[in-house]
mmCIF file of the N, C-alpha and C atoms, coordinates in Angstrom:
data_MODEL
# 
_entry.id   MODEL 
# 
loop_
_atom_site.group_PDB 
_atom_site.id 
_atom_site.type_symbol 
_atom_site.label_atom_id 
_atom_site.label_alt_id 
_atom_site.label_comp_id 
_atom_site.label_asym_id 
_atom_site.label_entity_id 
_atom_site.label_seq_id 
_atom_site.pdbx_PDB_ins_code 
_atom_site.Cartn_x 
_atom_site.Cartn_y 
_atom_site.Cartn_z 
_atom_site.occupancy 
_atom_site.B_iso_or_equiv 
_atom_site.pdbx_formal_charge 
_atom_site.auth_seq_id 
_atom_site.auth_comp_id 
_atom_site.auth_asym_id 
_atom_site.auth_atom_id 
_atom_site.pdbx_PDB_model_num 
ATOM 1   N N  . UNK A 1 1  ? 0.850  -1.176 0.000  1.00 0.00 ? 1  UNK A N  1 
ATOM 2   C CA . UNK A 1 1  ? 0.000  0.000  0.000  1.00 0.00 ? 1  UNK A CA 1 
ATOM 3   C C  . UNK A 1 1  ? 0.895  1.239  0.000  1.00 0.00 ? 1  UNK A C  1 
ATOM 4   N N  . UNK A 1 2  ? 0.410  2.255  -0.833 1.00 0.00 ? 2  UNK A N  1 
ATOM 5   C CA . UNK A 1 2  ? 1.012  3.495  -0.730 1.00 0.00 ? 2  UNK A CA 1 
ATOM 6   C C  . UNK A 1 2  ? 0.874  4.348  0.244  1.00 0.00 ? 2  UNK A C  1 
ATOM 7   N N  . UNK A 1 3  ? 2.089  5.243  0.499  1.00 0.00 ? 3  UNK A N  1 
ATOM 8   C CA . UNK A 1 3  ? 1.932  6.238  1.531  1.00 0.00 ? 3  UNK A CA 1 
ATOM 9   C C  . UNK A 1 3  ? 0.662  6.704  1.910  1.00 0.00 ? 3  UNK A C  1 
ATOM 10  N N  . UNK A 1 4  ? 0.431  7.311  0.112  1.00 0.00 ? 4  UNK A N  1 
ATOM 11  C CA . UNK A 1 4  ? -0.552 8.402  0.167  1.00 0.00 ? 4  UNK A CA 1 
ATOM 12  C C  . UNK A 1 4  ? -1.887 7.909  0.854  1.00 0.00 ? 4  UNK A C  1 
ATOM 13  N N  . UNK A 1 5  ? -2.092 5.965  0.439  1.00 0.00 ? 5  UNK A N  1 
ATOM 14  C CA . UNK A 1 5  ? -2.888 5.203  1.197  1.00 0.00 ? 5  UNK A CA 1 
ATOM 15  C C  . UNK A 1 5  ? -2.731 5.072  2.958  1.00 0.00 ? 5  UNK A C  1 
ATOM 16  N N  . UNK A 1 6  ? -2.350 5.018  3.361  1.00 0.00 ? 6  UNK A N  1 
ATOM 17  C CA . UNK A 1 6  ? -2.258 4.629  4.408  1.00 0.00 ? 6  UNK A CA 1 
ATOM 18  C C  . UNK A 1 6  ? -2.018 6.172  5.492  1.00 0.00 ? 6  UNK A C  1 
ATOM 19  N N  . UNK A 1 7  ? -1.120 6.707  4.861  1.00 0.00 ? 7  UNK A N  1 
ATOM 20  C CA . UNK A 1 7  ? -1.611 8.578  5.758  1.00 0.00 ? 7  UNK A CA 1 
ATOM 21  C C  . UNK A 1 7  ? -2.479 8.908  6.244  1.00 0.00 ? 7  UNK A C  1 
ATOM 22  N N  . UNK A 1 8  ? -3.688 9.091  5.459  1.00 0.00 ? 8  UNK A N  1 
ATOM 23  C CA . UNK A 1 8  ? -4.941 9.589  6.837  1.00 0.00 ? 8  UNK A CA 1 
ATOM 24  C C  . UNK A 1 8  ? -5.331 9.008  7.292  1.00 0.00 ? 8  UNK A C  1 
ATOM 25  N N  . UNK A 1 9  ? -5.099 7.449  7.717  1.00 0.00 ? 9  UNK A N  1 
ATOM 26  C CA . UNK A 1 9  ? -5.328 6.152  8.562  1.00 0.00 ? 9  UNK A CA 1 
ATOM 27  C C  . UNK A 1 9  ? -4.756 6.447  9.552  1.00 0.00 ? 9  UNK A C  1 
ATOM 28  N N  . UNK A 1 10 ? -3.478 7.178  9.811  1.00 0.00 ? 10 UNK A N  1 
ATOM 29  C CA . UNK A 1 10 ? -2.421 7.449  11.123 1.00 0.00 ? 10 UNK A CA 1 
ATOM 30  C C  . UNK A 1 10 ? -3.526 8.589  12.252 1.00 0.00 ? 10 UNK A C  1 
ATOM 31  N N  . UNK A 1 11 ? -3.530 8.485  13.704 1.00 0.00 ? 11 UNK A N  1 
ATOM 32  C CA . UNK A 1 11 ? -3.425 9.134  14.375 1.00 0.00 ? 11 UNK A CA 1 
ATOM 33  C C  . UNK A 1 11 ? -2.989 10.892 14.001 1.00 0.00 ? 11 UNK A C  1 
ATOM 34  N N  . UNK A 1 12 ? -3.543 12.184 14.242 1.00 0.00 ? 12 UNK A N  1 
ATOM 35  C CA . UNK A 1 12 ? -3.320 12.926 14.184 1.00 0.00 ? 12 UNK A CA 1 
ATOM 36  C C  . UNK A 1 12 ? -1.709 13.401 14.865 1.00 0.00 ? 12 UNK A C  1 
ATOM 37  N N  . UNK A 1 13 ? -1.636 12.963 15.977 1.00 0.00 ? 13 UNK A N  1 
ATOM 38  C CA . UNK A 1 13 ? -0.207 12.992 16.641 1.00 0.00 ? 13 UNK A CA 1 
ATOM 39  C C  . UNK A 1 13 ? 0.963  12.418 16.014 1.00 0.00 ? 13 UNK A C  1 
ATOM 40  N N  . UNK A 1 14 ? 0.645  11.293 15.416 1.00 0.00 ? 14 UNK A N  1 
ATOM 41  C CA . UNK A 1 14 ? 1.400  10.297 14.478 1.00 0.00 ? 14 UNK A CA 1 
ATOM 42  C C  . UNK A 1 14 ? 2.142  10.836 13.278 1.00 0.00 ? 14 UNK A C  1 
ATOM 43  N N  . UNK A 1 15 ? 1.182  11.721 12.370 1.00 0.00 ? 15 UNK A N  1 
ATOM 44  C CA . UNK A 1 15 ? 1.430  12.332 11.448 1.00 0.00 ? 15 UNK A CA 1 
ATOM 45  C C  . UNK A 1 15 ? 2.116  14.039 12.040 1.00 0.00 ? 15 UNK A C  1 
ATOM 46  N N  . UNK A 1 16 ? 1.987  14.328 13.207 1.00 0.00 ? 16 UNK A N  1 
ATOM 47  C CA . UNK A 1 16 ? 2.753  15.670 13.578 1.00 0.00 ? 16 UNK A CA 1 
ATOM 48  C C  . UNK A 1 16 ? 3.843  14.880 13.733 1.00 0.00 ? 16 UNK A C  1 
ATOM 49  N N  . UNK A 1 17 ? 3.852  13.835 14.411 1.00 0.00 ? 17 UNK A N  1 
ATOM 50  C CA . UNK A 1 17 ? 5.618  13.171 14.945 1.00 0.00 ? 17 UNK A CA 1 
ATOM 51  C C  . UNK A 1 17 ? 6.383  13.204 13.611 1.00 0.00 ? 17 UNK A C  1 
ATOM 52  N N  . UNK A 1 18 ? 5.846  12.514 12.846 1.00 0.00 ? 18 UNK A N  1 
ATOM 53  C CA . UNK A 1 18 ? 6.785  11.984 11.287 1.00 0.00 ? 18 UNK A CA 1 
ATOM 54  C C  . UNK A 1 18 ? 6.568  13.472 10.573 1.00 0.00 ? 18 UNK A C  1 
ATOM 55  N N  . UNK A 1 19 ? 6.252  14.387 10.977 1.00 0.00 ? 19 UNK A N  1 
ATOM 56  C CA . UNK A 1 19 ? 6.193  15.511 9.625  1.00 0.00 ? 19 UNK A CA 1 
ATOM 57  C C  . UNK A 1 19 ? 7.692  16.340 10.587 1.00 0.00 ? 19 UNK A C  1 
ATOM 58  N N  . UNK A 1 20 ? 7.540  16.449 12.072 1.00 0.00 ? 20 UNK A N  1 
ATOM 59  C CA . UNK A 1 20 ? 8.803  16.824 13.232 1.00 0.00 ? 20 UNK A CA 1 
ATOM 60  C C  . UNK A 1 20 ? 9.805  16.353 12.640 1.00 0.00 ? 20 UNK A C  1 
ATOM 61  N N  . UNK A 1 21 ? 9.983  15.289 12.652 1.00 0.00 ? 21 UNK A N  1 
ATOM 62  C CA . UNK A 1 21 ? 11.092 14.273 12.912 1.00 0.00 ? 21 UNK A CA 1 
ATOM 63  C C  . UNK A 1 21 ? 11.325 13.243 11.578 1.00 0.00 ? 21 UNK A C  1 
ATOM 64  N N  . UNK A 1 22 ? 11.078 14.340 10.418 1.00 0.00 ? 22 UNK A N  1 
ATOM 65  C CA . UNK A 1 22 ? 11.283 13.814 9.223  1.00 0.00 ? 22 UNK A CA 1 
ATOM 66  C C  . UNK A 1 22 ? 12.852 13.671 8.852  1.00 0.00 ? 22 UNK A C  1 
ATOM 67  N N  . UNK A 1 23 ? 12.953 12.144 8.440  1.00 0.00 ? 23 UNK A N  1 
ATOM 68  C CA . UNK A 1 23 ? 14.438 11.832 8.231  1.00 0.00 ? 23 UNK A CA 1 
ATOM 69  C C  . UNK A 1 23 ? 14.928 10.950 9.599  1.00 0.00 ? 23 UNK A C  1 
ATOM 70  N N  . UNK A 1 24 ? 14.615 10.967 10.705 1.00 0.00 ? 24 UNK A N  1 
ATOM 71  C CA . UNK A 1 24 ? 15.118 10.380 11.931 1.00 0.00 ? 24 UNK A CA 1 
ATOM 72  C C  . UNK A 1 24 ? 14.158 9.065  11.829 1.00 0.00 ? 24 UNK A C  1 
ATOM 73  N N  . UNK A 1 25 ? 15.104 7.858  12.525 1.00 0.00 ? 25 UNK A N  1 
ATOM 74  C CA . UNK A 1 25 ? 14.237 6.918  12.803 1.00 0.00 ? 25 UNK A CA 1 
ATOM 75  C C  . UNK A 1 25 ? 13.141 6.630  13.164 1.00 0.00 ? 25 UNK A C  1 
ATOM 76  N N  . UNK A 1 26 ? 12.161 5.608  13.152 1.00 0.00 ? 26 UNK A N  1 
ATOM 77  C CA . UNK A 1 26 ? 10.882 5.540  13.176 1.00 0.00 ? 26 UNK A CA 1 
ATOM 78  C C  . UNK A 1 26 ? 10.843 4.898  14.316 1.00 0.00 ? 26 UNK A C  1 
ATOM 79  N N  . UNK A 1 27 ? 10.364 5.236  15.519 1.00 0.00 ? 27 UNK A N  1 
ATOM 80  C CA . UNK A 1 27 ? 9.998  4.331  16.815 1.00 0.00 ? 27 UNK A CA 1 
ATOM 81  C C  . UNK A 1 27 ? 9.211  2.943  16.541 1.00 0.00 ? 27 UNK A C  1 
ATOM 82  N N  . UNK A 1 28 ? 9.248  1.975  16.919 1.00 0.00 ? 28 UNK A N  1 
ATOM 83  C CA . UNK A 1 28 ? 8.476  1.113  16.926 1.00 0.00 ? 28 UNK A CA 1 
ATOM 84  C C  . UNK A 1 28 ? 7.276  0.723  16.671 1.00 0.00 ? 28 UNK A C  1 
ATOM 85  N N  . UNK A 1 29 ? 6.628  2.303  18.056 1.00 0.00 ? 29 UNK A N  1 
ATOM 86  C CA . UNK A 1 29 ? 5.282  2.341  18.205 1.00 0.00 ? 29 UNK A CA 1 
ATOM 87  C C  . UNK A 1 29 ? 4.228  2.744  17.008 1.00 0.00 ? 29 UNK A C  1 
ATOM 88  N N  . UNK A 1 30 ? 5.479  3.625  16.146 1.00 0.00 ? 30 UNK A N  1 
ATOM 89  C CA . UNK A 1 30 ? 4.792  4.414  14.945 1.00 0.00 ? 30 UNK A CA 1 
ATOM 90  C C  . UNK A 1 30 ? 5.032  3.500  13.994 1.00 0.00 ? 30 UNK A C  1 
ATOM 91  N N  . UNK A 1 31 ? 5.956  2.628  13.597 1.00 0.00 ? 31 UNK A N  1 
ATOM 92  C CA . UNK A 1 31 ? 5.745  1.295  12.885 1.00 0.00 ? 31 UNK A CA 1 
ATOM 93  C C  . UNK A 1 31 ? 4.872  0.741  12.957 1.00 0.00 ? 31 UNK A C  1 
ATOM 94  N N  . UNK A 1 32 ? 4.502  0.631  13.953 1.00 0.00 ? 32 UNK A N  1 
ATOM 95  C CA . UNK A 1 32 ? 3.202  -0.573 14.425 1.00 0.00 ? 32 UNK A CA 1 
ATOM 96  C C  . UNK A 1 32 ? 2.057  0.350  13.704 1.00 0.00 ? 32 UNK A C  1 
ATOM 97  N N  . UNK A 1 33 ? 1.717  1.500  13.934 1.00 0.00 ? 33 UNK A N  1 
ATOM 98  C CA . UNK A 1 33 ? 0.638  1.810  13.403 1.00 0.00 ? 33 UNK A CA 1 
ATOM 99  C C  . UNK A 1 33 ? 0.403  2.243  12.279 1.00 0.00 ? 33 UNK A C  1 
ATOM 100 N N  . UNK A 1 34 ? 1.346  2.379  11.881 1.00 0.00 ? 34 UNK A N  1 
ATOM 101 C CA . UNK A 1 34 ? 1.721  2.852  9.751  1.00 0.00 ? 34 UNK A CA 1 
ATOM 102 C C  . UNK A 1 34 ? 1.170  1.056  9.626  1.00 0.00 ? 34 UNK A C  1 
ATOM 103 N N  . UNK A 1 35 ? 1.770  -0.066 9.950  1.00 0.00 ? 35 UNK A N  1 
ATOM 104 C CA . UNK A 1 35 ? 1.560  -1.438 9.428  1.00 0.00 ? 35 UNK A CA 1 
ATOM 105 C C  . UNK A 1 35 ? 0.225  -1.714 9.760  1.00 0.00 ? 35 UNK A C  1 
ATOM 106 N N  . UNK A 1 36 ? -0.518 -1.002 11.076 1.00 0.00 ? 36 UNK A N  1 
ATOM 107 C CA . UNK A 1 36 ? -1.704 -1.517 10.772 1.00 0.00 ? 36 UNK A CA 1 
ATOM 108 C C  . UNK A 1 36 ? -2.735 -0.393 10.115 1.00 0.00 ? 36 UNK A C  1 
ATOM 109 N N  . UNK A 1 37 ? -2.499 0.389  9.424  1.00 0.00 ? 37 UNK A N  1 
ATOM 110 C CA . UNK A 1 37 ? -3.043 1.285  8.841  1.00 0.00 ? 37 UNK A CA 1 
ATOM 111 C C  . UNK A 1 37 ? -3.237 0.764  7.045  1.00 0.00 ? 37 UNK A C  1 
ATOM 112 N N  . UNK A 1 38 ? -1.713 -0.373 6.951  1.00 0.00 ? 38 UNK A N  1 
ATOM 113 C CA . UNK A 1 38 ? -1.877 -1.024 5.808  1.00 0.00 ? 38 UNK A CA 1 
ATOM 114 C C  . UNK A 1 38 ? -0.800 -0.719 5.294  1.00 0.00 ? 38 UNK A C  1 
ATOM 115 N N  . UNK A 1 39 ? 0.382  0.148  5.729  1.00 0.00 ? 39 UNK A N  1 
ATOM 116 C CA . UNK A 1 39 ? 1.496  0.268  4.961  1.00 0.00 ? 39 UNK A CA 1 
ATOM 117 C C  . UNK A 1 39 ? 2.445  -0.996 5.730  1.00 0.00 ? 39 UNK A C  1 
ATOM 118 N N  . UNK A 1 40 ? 2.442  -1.761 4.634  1.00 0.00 ? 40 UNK A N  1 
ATOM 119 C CA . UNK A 1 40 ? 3.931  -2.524 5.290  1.00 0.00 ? 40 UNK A CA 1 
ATOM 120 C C  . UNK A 1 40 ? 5.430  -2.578 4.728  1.00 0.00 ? 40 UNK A C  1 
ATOM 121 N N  . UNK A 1 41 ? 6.002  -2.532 5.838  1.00 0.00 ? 41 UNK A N  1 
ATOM 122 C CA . UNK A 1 41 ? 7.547  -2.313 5.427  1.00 0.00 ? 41 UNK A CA 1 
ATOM 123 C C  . UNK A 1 41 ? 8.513  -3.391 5.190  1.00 0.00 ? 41 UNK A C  1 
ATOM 124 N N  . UNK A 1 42 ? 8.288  -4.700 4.924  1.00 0.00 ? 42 UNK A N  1 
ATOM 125 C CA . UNK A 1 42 ? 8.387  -5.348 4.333  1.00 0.00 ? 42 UNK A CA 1 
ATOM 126 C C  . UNK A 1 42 ? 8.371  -5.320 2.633  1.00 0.00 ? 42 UNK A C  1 
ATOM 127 N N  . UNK A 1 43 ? 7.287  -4.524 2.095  1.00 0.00 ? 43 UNK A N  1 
ATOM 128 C CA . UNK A 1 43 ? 6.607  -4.680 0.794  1.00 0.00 ? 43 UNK A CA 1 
ATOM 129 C C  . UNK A 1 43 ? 7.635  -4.136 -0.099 1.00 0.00 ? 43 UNK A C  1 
ATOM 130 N N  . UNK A 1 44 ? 8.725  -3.653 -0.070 1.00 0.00 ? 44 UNK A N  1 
ATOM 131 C CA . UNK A 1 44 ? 9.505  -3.214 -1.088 1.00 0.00 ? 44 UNK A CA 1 
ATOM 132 C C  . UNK A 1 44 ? 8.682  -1.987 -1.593 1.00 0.00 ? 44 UNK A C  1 
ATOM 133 N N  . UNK A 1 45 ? 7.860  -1.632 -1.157 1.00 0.00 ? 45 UNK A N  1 
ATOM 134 C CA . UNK A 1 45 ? 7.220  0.054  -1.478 1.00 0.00 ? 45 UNK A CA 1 
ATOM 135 C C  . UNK A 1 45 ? 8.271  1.220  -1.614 1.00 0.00 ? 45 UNK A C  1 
ATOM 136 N N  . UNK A 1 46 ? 7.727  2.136  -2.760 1.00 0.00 ? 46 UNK A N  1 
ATOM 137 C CA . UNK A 1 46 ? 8.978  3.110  -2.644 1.00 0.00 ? 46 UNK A CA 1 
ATOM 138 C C  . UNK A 1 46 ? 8.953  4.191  -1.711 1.00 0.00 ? 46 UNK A C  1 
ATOM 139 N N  . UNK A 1 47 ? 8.175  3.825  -0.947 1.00 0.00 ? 47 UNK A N  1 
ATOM 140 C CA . UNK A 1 47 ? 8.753  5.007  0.896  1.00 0.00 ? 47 UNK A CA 1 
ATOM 141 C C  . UNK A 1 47 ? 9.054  4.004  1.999  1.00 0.00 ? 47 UNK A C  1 
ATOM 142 N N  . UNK A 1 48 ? 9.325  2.890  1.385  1.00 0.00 ? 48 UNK A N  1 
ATOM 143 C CA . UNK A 1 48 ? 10.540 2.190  2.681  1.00 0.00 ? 48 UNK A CA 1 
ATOM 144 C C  . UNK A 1 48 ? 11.477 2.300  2.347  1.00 0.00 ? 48 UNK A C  1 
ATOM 145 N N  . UNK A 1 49 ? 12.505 2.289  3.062  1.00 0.00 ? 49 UNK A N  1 
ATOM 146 C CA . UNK A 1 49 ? 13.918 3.042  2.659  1.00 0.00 ? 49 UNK A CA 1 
ATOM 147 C C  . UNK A 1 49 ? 14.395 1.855  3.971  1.00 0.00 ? 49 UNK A C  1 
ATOM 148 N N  . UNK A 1 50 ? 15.823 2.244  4.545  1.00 0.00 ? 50 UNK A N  1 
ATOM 149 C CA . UNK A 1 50 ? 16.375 1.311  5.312  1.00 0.00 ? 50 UNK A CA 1 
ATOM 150 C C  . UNK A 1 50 ? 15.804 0.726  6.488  1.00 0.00 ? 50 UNK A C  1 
ATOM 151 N N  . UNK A 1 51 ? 16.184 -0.429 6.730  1.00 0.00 ? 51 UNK A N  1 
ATOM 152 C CA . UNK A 1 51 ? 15.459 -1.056 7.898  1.00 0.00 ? 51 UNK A CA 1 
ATOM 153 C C  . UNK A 1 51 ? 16.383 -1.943 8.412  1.00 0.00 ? 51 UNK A C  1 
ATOM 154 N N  . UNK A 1 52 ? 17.004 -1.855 9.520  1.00 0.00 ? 52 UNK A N  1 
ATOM 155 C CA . UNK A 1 52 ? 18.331 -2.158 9.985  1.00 0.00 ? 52 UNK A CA 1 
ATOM 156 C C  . UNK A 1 52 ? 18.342 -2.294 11.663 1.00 0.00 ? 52 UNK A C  1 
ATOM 157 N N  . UNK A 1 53 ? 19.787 -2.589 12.403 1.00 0.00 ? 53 UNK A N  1 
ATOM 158 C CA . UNK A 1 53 ? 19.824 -2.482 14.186 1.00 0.00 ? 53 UNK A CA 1 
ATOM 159 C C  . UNK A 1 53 ? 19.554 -0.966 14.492 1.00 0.00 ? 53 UNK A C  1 
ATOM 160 N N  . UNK A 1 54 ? 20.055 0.268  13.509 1.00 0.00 ? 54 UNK A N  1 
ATOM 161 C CA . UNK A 1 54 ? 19.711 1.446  13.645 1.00 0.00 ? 54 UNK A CA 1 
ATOM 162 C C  . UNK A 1 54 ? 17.794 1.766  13.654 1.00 0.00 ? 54 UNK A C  1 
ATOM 163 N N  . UNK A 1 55 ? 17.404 0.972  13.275 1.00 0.00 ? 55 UNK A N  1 
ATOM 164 C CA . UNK A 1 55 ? 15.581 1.463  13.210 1.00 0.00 ? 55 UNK A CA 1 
ATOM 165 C C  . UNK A 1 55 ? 15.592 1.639  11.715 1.00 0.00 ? 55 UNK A C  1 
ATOM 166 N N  . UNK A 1 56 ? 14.161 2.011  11.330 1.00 0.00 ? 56 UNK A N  1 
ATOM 167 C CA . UNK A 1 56 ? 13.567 1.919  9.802  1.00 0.00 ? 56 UNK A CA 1 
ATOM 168 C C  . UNK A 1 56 ? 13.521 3.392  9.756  1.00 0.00 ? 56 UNK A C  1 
ATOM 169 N N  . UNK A 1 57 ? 14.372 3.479  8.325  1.00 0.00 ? 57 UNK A N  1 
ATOM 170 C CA . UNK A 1 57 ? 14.141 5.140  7.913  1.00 0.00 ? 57 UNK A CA 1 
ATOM 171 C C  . UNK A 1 57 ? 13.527 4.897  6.916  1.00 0.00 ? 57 UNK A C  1 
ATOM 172 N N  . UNK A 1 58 ? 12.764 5.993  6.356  1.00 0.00 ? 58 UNK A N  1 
ATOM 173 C CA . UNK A 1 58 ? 11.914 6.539  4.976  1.00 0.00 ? 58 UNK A CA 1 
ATOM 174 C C  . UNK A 1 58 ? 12.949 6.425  3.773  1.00 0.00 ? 58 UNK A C  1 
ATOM 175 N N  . UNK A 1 59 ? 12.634 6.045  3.038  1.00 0.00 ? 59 UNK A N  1 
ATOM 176 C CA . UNK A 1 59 ? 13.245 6.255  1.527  1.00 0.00 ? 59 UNK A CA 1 
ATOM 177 C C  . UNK A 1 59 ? 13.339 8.171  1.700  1.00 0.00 ? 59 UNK A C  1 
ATOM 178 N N  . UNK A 1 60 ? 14.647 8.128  0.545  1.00 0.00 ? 60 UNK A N  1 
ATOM 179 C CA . UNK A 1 60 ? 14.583 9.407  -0.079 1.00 0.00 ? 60 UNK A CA 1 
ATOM 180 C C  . UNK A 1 60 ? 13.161 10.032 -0.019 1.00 0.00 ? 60 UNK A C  1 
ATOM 181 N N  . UNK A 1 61 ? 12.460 9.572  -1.102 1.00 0.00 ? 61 UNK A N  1 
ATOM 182 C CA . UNK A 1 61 ? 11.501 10.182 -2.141 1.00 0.00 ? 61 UNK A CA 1 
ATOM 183 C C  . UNK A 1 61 ? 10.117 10.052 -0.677 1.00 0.00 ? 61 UNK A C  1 
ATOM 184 N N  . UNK A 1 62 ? 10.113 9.615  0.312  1.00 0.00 ? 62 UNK A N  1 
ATOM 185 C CA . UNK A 1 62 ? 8.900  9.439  1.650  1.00 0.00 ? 62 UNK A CA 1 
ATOM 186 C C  . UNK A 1 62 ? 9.763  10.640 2.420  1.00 0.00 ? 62 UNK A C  1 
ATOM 187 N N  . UNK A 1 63 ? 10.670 10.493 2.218  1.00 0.00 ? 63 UNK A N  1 
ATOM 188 C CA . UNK A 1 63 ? 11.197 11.551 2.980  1.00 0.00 ? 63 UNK A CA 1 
ATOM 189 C C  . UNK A 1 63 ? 10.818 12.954 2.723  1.00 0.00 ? 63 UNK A C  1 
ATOM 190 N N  . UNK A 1 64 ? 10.764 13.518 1.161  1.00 0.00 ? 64 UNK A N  1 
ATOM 191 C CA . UNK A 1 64 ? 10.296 14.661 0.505  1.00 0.00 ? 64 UNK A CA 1 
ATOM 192 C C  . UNK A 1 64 ? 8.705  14.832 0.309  1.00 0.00 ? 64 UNK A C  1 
ATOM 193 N N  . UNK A 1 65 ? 8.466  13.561 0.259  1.00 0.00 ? 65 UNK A N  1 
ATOM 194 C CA . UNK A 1 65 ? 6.314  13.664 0.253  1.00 0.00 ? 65 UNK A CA 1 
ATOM 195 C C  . UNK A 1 65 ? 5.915  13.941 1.731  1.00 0.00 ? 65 UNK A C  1 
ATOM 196 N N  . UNK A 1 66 ? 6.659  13.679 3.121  1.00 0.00 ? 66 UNK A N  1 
ATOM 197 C CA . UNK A 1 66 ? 6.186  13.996 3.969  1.00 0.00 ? 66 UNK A CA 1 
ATOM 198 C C  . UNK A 1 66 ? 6.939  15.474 4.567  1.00 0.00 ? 66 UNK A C  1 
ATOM 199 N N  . UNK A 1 67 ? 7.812  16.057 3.940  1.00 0.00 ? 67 UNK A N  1 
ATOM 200 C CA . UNK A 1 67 ? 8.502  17.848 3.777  1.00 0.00 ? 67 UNK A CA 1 
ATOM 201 C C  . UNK A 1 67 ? 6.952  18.082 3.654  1.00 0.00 ? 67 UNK A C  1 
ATOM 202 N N  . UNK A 1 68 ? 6.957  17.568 1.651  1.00 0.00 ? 68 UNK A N  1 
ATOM 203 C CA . UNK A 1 68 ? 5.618  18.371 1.032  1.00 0.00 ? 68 UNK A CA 1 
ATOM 204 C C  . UNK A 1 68 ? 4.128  18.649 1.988  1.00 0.00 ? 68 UNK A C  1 
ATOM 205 N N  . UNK A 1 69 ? 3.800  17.508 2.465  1.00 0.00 ? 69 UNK A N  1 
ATOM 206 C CA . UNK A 1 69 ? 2.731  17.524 3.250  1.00 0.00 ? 69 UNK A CA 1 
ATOM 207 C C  . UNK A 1 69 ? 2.824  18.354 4.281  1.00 0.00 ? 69 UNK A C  1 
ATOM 208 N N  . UNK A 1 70 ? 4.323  18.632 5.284  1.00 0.00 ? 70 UNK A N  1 
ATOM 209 C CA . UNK A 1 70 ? 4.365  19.536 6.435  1.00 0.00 ? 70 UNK A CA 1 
ATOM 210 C C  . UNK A 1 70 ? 4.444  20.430 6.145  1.00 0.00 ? 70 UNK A C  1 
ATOM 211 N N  . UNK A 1 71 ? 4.917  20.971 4.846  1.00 0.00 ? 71 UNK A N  1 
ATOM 212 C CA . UNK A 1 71 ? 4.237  22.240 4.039  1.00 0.00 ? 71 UNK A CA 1 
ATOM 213 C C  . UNK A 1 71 ? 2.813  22.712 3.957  1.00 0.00 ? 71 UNK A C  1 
ATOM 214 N N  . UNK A 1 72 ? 2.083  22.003 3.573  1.00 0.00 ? 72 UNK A N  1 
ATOM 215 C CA . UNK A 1 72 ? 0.730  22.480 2.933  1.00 0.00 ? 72 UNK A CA 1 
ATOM 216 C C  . UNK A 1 72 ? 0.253  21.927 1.819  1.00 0.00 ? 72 UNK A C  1 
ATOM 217 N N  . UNK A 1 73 ? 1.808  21.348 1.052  1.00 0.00 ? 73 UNK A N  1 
ATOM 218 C CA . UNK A 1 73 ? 1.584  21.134 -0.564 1.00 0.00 ? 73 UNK A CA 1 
ATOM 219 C C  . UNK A 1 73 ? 1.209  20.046 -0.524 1.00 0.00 ? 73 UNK A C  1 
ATOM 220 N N  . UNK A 1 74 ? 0.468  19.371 -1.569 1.00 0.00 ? 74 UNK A N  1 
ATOM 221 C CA . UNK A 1 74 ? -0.081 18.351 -2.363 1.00 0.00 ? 74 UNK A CA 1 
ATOM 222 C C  . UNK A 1 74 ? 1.162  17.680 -2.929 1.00 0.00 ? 74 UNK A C  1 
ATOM 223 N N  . UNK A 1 75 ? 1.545  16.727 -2.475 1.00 0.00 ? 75 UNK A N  1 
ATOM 224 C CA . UNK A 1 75 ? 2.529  15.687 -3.205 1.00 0.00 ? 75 UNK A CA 1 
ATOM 225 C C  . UNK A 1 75 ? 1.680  15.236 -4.004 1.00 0.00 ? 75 UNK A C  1 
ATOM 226 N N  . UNK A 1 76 ? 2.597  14.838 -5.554 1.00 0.00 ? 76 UNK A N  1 
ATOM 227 C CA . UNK A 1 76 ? 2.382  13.765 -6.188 1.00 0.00 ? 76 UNK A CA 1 
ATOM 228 C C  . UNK A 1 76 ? 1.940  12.579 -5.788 1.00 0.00 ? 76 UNK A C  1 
ATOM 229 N N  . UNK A 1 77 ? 0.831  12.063 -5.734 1.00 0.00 ? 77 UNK A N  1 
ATOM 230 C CA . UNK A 1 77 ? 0.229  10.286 -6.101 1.00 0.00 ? 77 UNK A CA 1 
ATOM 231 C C  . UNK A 1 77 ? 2.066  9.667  -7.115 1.00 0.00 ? 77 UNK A C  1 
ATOM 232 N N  . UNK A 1 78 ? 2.293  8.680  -6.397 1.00 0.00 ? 78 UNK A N  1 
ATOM 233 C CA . UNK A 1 78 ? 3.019  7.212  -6.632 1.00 0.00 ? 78 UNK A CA 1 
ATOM 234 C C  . UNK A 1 78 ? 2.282  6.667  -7.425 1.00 0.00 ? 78 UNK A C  1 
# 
């Protein structure tokens, strides 16, 4: 599932944390609820990016759709 899918499924707080703390690792807790929202990070999707002993970061290109969004702007649909 795509970002753009699974985004307004997140918690309002959820989506202030990841728009804050864009680029820094993803806590657990916010894993858990991106996966049950329907994004999984497993899927080879292009806004999973590394997933390692360091924690799961955003791809590049998840990294710049969630800038765009803490902007105001309308990202591109994937």
């Amino acid at each position: 599932m795509s970002i753009e899918q699974w985004w307004p499924k997140l918690k309002p707080s959820t989506r202030d944390w990841l728009i804050e703390n864009n680029g820094d690792a993803v806590p657990a807790e916010v894993l858990d609820e991106i996966e049950a929202a329907g994004g999984s990070v497993a899927s080879g999707a292009w806004w999973v990016g590394e997933n390692g002993p360091a924690g799961f970061y955003f791809s590049d290109e998840a990294i710049d759709w969630i800038e765009a969004v803490g902007n105001g702007e309308t990202p591109d649909n994937r």
